[in-house]
Backbone bond lengths (Angstrom), bond angles and torsions (degrees), N, CA, C in turn:
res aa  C-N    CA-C-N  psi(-1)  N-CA   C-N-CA  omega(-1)  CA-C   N-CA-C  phi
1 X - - - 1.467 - - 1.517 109.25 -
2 X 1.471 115.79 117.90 1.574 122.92 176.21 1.777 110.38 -79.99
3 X 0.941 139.58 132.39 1.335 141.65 93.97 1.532 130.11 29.69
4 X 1.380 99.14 56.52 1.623 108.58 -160.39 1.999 104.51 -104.79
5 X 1.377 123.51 128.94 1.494 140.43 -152.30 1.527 81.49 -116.22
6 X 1.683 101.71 125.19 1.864 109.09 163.30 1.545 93.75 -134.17
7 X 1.308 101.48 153.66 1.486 128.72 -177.47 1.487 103.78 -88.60
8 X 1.255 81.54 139.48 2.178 97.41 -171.90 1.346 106.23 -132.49
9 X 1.071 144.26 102.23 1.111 152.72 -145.31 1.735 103.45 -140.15
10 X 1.318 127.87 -17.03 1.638 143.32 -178.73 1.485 96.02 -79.28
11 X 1.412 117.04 123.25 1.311 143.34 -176.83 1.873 105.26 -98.58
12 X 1.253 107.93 129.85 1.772 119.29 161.26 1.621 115.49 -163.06
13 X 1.392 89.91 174.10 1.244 98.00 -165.11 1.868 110.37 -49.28
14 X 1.122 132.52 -24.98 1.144 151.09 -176.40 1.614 118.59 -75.96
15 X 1.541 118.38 -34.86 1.452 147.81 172.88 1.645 113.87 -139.42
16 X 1.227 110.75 64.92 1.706 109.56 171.75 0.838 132.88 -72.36
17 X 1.678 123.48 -0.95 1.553 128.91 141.38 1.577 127.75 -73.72
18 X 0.848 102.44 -140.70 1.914 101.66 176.05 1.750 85.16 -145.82
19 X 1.522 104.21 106.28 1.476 104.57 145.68 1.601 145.77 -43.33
20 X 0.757 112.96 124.53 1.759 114.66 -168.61 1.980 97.37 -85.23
21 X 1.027 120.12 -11.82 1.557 128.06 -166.62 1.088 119.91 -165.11
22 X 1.565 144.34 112.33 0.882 123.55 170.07 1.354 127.31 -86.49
23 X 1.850 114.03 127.55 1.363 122.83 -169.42 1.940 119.42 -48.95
24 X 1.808 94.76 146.62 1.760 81.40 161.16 1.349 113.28 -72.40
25 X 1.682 112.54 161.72 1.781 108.18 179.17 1.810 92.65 -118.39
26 X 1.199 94.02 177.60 1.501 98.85 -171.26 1.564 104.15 -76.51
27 X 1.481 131.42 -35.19 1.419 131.15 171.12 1.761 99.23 -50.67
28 X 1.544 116.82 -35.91 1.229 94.68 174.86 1.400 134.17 -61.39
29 X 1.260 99.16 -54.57 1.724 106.50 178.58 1.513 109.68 -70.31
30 X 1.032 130.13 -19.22 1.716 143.51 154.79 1.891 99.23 -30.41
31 X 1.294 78.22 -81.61 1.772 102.59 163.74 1.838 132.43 -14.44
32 X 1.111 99.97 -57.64 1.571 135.35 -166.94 1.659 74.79 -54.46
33 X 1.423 110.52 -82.75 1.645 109.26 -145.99 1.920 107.27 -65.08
34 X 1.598 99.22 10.57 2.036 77.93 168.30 1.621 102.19 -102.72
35 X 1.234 109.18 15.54 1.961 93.63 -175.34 1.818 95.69 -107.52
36 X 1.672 100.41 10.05 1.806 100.47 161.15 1.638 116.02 68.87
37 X 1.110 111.58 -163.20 1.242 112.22 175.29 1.777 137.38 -64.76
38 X 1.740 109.07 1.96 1.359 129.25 169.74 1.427 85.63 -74.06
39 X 1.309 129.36 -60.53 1.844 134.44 -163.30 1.091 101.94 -19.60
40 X 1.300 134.42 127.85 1.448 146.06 157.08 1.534 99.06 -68.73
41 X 1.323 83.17 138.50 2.371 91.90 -172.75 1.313 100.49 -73.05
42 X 1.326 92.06 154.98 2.014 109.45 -174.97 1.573 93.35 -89.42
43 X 1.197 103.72 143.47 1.661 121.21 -177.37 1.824 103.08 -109.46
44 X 1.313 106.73 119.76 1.377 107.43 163.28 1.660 110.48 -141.06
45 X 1.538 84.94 154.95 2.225 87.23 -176.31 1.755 81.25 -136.45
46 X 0.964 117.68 149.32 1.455 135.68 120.78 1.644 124.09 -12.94
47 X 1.517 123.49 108.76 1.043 121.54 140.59 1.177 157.46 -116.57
48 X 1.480 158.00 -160.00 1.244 161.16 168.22 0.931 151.47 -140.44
49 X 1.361 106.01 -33.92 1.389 121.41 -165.31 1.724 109.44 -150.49
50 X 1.295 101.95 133.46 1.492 91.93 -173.88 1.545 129.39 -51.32
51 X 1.452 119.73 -2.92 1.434 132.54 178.84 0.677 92.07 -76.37
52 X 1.816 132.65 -82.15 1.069 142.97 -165.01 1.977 117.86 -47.66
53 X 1.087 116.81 -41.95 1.352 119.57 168.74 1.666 110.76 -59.37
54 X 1.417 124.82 -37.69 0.961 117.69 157.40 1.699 144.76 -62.07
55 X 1.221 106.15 -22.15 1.344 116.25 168.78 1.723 105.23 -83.96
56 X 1.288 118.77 -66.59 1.364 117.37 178.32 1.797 120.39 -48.32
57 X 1.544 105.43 -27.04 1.495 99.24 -175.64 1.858 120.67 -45.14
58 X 1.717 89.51 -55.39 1.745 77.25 -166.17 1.604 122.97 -70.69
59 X 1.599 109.82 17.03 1.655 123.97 -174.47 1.733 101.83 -97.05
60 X 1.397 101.20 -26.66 1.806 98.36 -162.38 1.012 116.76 -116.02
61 X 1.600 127.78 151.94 1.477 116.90 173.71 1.694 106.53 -99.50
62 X 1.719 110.45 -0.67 1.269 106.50 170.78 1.910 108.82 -144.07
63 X 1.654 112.72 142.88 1.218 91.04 162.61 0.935 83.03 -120.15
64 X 1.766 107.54 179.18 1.307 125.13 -179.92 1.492 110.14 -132.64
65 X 1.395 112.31 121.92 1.537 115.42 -170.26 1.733 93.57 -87.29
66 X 1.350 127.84 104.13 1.636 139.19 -153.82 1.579 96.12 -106.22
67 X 1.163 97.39 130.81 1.618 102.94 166.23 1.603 110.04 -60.02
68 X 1.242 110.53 -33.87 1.615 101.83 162.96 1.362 110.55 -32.97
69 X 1.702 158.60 -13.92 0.958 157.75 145.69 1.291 115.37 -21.49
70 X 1.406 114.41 -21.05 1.657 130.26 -163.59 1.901 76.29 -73.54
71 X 1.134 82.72 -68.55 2.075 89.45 -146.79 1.432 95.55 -52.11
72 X 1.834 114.06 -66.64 1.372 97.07 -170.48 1.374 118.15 -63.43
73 X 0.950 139.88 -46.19 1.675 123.20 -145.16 1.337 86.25 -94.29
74 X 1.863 138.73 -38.10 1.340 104.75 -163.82 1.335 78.08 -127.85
75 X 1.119 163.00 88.46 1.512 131.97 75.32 1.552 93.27 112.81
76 X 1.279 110.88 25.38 2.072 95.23 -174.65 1.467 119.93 -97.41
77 X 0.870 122.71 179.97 1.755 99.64 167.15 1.574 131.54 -114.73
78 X 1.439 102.92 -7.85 1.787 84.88 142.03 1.802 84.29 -143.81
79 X 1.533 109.78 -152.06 1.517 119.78 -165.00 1.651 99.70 -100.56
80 X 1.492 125.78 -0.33 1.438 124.90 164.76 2.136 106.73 -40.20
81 X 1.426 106.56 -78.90 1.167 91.01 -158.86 1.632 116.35 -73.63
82 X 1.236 147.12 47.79 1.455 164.25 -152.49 1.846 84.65 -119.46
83 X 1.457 95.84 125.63 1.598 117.10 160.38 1.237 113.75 -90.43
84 X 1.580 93.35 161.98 1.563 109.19 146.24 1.766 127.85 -40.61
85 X 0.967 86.33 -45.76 1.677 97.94 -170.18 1.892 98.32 -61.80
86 X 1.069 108.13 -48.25 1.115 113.20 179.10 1.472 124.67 -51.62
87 X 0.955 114.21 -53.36 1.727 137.42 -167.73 1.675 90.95 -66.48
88 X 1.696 106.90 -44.49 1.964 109.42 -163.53 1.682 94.78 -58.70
89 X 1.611 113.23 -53.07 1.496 103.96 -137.43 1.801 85.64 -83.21
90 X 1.309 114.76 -45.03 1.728 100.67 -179.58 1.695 121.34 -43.56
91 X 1.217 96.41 -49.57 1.717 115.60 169.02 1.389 110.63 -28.84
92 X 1.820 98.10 -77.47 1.777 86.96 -172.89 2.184 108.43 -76.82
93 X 1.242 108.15 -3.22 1.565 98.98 159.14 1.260 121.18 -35.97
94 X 1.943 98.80 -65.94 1.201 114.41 -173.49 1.407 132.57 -70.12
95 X 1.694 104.41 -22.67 1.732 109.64 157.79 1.259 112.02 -61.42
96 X 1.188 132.01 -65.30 1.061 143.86 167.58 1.721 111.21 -11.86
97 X 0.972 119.28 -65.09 1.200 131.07 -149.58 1.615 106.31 -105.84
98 X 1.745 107.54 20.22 1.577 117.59 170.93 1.180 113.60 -131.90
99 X 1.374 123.19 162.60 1.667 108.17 149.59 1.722 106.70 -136.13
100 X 1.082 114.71 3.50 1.869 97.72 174.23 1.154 84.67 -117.55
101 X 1.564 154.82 -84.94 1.581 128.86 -119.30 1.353 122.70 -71.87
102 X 0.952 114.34 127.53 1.789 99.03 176.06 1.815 119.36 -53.55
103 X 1.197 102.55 139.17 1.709 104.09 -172.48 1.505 120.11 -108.79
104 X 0.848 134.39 125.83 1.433 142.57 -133.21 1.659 103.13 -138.38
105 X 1.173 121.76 89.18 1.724 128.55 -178.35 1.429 102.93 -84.54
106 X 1.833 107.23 123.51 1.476 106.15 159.15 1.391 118.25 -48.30
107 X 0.658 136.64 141.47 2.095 142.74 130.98 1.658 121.13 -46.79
108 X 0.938 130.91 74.21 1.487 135.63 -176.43 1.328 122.89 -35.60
109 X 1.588 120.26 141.27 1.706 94.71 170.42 1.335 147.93 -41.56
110 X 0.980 109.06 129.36 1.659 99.34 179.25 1.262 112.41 105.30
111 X 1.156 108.42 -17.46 1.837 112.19 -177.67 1.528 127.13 -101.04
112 X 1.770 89.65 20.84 2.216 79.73 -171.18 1.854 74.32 -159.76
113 X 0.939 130.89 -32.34 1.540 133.99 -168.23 1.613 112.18 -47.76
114 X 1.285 131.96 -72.69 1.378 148.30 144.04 1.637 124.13 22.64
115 X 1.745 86.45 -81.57 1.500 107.12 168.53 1.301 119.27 -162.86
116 X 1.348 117.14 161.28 1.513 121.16 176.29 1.361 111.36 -39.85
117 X 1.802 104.47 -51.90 1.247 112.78 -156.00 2.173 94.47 -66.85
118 X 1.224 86.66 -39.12 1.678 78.28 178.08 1.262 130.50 -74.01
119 X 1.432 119.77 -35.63 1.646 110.85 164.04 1.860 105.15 -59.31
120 X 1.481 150.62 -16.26 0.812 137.22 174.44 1.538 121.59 -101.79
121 X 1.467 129.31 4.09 1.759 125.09 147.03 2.079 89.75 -84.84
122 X 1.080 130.50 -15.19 1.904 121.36 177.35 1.318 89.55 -70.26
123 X 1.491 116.33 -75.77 1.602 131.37 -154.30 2.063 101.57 -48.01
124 X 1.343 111.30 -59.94 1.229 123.13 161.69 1.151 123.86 -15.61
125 X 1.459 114.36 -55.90 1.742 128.96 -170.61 1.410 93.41 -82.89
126 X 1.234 108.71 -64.12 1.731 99.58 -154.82 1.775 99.69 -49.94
127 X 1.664 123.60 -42.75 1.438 116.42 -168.91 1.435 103.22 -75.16
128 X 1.602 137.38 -30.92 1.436 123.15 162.92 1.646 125.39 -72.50
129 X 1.575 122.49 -3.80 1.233 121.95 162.31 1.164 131.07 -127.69
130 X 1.564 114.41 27.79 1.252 137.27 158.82 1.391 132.16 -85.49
131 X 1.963 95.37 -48.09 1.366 96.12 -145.28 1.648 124.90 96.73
132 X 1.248 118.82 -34.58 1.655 131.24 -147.77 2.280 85.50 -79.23
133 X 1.717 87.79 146.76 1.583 86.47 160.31 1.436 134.02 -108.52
134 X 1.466 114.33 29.29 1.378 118.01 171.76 1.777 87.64 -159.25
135 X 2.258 91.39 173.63 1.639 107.26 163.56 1.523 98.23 -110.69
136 X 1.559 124.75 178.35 0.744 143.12 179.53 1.096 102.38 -133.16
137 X 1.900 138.45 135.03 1.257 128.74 169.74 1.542 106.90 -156.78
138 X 1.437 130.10 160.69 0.973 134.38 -139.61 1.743 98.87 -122.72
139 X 1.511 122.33 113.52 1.152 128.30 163.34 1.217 114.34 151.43
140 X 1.553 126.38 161.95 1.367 140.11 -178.20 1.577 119.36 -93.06
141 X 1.288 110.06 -125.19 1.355 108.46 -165.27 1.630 95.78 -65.36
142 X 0.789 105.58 -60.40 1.934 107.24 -175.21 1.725 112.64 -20.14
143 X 1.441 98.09 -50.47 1.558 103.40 176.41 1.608 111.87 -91.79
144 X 0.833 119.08 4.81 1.757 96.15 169.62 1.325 110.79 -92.85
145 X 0.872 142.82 20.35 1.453 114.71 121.74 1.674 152.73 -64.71
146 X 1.365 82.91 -10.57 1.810 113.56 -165.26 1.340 92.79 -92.83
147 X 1.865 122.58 -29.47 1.348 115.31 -165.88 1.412 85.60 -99.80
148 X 1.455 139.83 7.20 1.802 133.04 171.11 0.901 75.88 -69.11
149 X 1.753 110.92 -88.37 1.559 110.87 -158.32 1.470 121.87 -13.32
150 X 1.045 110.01 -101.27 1.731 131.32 164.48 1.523 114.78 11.89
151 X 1.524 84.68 -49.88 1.808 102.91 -168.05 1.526 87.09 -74.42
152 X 1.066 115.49 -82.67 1.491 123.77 -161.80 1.695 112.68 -33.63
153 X 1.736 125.13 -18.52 1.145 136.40 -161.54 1.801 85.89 -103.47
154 X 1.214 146.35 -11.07 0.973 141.94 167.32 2.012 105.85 100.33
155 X 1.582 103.64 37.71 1.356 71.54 -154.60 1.949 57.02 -139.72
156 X 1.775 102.82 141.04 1.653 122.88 -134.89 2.168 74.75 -111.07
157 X 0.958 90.87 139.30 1.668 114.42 -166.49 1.905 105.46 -127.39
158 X 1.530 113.80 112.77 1.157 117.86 157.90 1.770 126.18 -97.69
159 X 1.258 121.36 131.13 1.530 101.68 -155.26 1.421 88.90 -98.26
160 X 1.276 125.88 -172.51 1.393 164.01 170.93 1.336 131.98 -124.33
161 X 1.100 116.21 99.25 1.984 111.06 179.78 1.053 100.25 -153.39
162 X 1.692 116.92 170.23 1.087 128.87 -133.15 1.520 122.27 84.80
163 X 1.690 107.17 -148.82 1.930 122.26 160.38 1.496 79.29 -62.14
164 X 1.777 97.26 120.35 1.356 111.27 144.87 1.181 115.55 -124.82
165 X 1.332 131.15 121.48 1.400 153.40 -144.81 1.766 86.81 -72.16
166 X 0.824 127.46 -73.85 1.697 128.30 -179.98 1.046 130.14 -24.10
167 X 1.403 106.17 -21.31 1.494 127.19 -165.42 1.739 114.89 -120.16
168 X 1.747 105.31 18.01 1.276 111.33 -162.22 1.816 86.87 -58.69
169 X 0.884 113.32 -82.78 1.669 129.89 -149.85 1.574 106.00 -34.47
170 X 1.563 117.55 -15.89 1.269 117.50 171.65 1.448 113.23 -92.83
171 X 1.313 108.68 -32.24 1.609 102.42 173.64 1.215 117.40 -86.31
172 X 1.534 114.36 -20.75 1.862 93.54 169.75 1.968 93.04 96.73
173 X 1.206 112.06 21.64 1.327 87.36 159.47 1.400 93.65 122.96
174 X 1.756 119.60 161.36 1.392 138.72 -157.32 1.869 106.95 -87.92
175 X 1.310 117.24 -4.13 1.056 130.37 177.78 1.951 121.47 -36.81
176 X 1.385 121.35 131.73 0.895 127.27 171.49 1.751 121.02 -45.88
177 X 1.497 131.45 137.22 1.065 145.00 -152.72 1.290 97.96 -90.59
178 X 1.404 139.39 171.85 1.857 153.14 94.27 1.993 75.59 118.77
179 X 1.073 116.05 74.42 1.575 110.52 164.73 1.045 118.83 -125.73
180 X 1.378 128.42 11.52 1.265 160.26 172.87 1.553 122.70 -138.71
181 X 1.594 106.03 109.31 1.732 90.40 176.40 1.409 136.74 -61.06
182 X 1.140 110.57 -1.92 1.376 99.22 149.55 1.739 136.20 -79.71
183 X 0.940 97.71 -26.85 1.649 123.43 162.23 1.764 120.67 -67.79
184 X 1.399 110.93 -28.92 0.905 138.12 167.12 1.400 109.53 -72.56
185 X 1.245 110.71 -84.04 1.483 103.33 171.55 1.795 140.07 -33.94
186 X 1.644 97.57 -37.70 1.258 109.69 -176.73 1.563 96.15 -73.14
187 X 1.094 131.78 -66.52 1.434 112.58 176.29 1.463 126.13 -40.90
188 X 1.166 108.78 -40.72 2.119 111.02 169.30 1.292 83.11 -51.36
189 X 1.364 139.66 -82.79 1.689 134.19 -167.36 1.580 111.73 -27.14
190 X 1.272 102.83 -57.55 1.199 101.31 -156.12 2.124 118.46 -69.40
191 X 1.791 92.99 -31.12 1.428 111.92 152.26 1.535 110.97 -29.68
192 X 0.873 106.49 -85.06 1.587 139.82 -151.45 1.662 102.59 -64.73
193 X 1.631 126.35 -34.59 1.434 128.71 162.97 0.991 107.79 -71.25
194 X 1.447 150.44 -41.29 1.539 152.39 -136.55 1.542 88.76 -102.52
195 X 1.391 134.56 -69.07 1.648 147.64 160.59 1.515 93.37 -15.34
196 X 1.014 114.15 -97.30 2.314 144.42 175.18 1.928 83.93 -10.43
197 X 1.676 100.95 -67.86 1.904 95.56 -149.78 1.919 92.17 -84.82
198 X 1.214 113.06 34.13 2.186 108.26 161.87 1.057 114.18 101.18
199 X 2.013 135.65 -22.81 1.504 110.42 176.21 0.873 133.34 -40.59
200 X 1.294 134.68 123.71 1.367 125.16 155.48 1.148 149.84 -26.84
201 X 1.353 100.72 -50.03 1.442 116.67 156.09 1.661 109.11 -166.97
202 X 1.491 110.46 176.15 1.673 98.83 -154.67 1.404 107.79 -135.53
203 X 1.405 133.49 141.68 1.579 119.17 -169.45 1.500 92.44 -96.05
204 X 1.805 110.98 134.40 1.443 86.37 176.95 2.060 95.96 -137.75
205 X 1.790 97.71 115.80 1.566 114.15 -150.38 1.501 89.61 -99.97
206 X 1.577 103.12 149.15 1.759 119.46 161.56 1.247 103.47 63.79
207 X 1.201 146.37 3.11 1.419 126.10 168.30 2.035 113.11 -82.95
208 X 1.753 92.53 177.84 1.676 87.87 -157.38 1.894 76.30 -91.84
209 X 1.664 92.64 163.02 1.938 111.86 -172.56 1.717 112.20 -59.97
210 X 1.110 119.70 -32.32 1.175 107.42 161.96 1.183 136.99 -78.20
211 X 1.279 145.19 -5.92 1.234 164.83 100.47 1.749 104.89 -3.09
212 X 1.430 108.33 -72.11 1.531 104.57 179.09 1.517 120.15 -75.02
213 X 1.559 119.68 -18.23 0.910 101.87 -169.50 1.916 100.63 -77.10
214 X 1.174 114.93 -41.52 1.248 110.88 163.16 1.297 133.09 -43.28
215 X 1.244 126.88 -55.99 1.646 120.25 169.88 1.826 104.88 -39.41
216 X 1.835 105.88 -57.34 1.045 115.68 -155.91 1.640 106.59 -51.51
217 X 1.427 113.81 -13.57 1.838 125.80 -178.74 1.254 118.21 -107.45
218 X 1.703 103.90 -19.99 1.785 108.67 -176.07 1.476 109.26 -91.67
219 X 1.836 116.59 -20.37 1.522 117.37 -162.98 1.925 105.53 -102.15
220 X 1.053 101.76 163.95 1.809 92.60 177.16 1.348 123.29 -141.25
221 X 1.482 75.29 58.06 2.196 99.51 -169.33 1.843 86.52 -146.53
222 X 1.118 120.96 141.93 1.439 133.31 -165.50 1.748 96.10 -80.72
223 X 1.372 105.68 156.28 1.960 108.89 -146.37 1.596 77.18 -135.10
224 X 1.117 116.43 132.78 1.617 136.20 -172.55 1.578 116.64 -115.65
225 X 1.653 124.04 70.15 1.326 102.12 -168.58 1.151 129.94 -104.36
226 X 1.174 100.69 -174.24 1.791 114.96 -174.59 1.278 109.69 -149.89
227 X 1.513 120.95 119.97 1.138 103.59 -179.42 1.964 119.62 75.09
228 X 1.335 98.82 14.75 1.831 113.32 -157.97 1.680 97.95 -125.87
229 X 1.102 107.82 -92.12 1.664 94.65 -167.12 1.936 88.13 -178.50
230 X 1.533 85.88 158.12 1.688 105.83 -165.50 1.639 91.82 -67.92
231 X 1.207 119.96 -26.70 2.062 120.35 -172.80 1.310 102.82 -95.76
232 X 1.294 115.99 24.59 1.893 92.42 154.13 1.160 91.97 -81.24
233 X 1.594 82.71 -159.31 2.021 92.55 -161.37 1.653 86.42 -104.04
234 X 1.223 133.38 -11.13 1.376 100.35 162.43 1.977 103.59 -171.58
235 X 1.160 108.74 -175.47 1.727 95.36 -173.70 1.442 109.89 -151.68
236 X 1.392 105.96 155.27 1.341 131.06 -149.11 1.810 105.01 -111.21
237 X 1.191 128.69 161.62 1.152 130.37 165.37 1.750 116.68 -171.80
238 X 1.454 103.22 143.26 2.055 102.91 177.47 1.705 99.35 -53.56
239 X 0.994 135.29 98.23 1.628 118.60 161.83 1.499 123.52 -23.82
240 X 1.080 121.02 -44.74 1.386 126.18 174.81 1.599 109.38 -67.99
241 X 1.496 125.35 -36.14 1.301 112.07 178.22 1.683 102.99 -65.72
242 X 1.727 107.78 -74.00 1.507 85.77 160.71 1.025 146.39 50.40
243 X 1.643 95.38 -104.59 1.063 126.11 -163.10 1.650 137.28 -80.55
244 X 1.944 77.16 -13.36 1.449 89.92 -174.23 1.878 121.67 109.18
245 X 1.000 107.58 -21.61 1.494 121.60 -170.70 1.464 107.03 -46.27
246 X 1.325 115.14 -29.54 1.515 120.35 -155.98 1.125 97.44 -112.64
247 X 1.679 142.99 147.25 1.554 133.46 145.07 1.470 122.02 -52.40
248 X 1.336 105.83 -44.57 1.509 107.05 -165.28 1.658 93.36 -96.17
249 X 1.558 136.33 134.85 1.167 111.11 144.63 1.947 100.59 -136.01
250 X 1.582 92.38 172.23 1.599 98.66 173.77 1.576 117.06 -20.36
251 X 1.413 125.38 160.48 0.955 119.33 -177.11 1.665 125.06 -88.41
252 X 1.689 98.55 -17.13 1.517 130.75 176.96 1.800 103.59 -77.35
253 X 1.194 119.87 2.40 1.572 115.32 176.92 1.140 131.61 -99.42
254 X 1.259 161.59 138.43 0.854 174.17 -22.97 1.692 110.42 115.30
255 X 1.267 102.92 98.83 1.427 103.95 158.82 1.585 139.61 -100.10
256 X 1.467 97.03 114.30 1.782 110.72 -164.56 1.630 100.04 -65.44
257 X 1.469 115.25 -42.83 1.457 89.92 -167.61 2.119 80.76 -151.08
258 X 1.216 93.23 -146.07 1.554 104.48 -156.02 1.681 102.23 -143.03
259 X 1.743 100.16 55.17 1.533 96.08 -157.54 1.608 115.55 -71.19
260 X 1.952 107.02 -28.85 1.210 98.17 174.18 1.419 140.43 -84.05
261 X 1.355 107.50 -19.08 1.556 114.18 149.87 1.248 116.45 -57.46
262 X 1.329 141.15 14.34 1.720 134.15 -162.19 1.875 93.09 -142.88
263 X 1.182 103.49 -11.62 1.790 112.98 -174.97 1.804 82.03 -112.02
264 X 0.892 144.06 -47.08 1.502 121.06 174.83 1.555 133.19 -48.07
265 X 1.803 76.53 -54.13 1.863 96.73 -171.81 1.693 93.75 -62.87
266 X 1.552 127.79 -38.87 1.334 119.62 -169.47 1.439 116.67 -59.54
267 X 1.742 106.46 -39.13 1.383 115.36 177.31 1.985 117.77 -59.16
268 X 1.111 102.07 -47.22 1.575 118.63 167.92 1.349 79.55 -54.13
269 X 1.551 141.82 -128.97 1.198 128.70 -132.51 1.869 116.68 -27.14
270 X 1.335 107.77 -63.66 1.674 103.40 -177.39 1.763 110.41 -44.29
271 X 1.446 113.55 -43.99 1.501 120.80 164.45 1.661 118.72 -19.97
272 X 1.586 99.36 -75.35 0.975 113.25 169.79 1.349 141.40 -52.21
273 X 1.438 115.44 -37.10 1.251 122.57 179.76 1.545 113.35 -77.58
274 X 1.360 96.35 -29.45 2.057 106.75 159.03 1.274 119.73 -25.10
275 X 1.431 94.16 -77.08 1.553 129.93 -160.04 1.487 92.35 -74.37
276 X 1.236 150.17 -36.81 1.187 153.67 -172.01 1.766 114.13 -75.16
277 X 1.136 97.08 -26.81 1.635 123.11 -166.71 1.725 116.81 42.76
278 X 1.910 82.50 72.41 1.345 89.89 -167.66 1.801 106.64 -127.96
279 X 1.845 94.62 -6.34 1.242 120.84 156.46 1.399 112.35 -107.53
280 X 1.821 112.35 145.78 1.531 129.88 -47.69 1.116 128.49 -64.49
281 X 1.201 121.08 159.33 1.425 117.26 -159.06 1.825 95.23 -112.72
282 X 0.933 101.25 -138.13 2.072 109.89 -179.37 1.449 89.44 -77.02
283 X 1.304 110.68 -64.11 1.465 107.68 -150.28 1.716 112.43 -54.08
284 X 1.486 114.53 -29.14 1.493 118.07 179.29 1.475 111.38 -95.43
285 X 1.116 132.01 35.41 1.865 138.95 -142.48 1.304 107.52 -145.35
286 X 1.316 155.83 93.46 1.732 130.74 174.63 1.186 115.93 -70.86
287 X 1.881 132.81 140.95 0.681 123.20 -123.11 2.096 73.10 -153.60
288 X 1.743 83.38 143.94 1.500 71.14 157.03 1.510 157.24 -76.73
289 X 1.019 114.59 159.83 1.658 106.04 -165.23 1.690 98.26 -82.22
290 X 1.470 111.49 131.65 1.416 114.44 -176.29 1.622 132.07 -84.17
């Protein structure tokens, strides 16, 4: 199944502009995982910035506005200390700056953990000052109840299990998941509660392929991986790792191109032509009128 773009141009109270695309909805990608293993995999990257949501839009049926925002854009060292504030204004960046994929805002630490009632005035804000049509939040059996709630309040929940980045300081590190059957198992658990209490569908990062390939056959909500196996139903990645931005990245990544060696060497040339005073020339200069 391709990836087919129709023009919406019919105005209502619901869309009082004229859409340029009509968005995926979460019944869609809901959807995806009953047509089985024919399903063409769901594509999601990471976004940030309304540029960037714009280039990636017409490739994905999901981005994901990632608390990973911590590390890349500001410099933190893992995604623990990342706000609210943070997650809102990137969020509606990244609506902003799409019109088909559905956009999917993490929930930051500290902001949904507590209580139901509190991940849902968090979940609340980020979808009334985003724009975005789902949360994203990080945990297994412990949290499905928080993702009932949620659900039941009308407000569309992607889970997280496995390496959950939030939870570094308790696990001791970025290390691959299920290497022990008991460890193993608890994630099948934790699958199987998060699915049961309404996600939609669930990112499930760093565990070993048999582990995912099983959830990806035992659960019946579409499984998003990273670090998981080529047969989930579809896969996730930091755009910036990607992309290349970083020297070092995960070992589960895939690098498309070599963007930050190609943003250096570019800077060295403009550098140079500075210092040379060979930048600007006429053509970049206003000049008088003769």
């Amino acid at each position: 199944m391709s990836t087919t773009f129709t023009i919406d141009t019919a105005t209502s109270r619901a869309t009082p502009t004229p859409a340029p695309m009509k968005r995926m909805t979460v019944p869609a990608i809901r959807a995806r995982k009953k047509e089985g293993v024919t399903a063409e995999p769901l594509v999601m990257l990471t976004a940030y910035t309304v540029r960037m949501a714009q280039l990636l839009d017409p490739h994905c049926d999901m981005l994901l506005v990632g608390d990973s925002l911590g590390q890349v854009i500001y410099g933190l060292p893992s995604t623990v200390p990342v706000s609210l504030d943070m997650m809102c204004a990137h969020g509606a960046a990244v609506t902003r700056g799409s019109w088909h994929s559905l956009v999917i805002v993490d929930m930051p630490f500290g902001s949904y953990e507590g209580s139901p009632e509190q991940a849902f005035h968090s979940a609340a804000r980020i979808l009334k000052e985003t724009g975005a049509a789902a949360v994203k939040l990080e945990g297994g059996e412990a949290m499905a109840p928080t993702i009932a709630f949620l659900a039941a309040r009308g407000i569309p929940v992607m889970a997280h299990i496995g390496l959950t980045p939030q939870a570094v300081n308790v696990l001791g590190g970025y290390g691959a998941r299920g290497r022990s059957e008991a460890e193993a198992a608890k994630i099948m658990a934790d699958a199987t509660a998060v699915a049961d209490a309404g996600c939609f569908a669930m990112v499930l990062e760093g565990v070993l392929e048999p582990i995912a390939i099983a959830i990806t056959e035992a659960v019946a909500v579409p499984i998003i991986g990273i670090g998981a196996s080529a047969r989930c139903d579809g896969q996730v990645l930091v755009v910036d790792d990607m992309l290349g931005m970083f020297e070092r990245v995960p070992r589960f990544v895939k690098k498309y191109d070599d963007l930050g060696t190609r943003i250096a060497e570019t800077a060295g040339r403009y550098a140079a032509d500075v210092r040379a005073r060979t930048f600007p020339t006429v053509e970049q200069t206003y000049q008088p009128k003769a």
